[in-house]
C-alpha positions in Angstrom: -9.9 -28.5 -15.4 -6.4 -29.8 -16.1 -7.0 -33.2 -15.7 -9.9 -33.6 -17.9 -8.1 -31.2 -20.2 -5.1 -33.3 -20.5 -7.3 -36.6 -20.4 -9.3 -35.3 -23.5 -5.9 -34.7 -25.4 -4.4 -38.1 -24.6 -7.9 -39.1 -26.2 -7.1 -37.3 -29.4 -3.9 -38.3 -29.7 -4.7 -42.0 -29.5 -7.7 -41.6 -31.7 -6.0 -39.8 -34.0 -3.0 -42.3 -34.3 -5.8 -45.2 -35.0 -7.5 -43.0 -37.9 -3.9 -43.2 -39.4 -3.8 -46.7 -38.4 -7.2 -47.6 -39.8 -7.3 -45.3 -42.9 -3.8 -47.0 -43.8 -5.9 -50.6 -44.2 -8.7 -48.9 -45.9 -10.9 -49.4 -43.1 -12.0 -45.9 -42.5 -11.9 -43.7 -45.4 -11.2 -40.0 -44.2 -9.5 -36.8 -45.7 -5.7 -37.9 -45.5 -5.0 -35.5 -42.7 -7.5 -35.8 -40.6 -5.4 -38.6 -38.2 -2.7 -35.7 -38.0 -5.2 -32.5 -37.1 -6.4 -34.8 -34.3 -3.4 -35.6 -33.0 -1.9 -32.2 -33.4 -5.5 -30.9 -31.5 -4.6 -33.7 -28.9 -0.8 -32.7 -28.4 -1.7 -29.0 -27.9 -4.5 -29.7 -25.5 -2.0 -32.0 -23.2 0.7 -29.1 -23.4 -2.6 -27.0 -22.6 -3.5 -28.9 -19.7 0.2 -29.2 -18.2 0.7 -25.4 -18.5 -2.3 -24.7 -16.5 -1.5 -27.3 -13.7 1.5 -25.6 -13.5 0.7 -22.4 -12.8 
């Protein structure tokens, strides 16, 4: 469960910094946060993942 917990955040995050990337070229035309809420979703899910594997 951590694993795929922290590999579905690293995911987000790097899918979330290309939305930014991409919206910034007008390539992808999204709500401007949505880049941000999905990397935010990403870096909680990662901090998620490590706290479990922890324990």
């Amino acid at each position: 469960m951590p694993k795929a917990l922290s590999v579905l955040g690293i995911s987000l995050l790097i899918s979330g910094g290309l939305l930014i990337f991409l919206r910034r070229f007008g390539v992808v035309h999204t709500f401007p946060m949505a880049g941000s809420l999905l990397m935010l979703l990403g870096y909680g899910l990662w901090r998620l993942s490590r706290s479990v594997g922890n324990s």
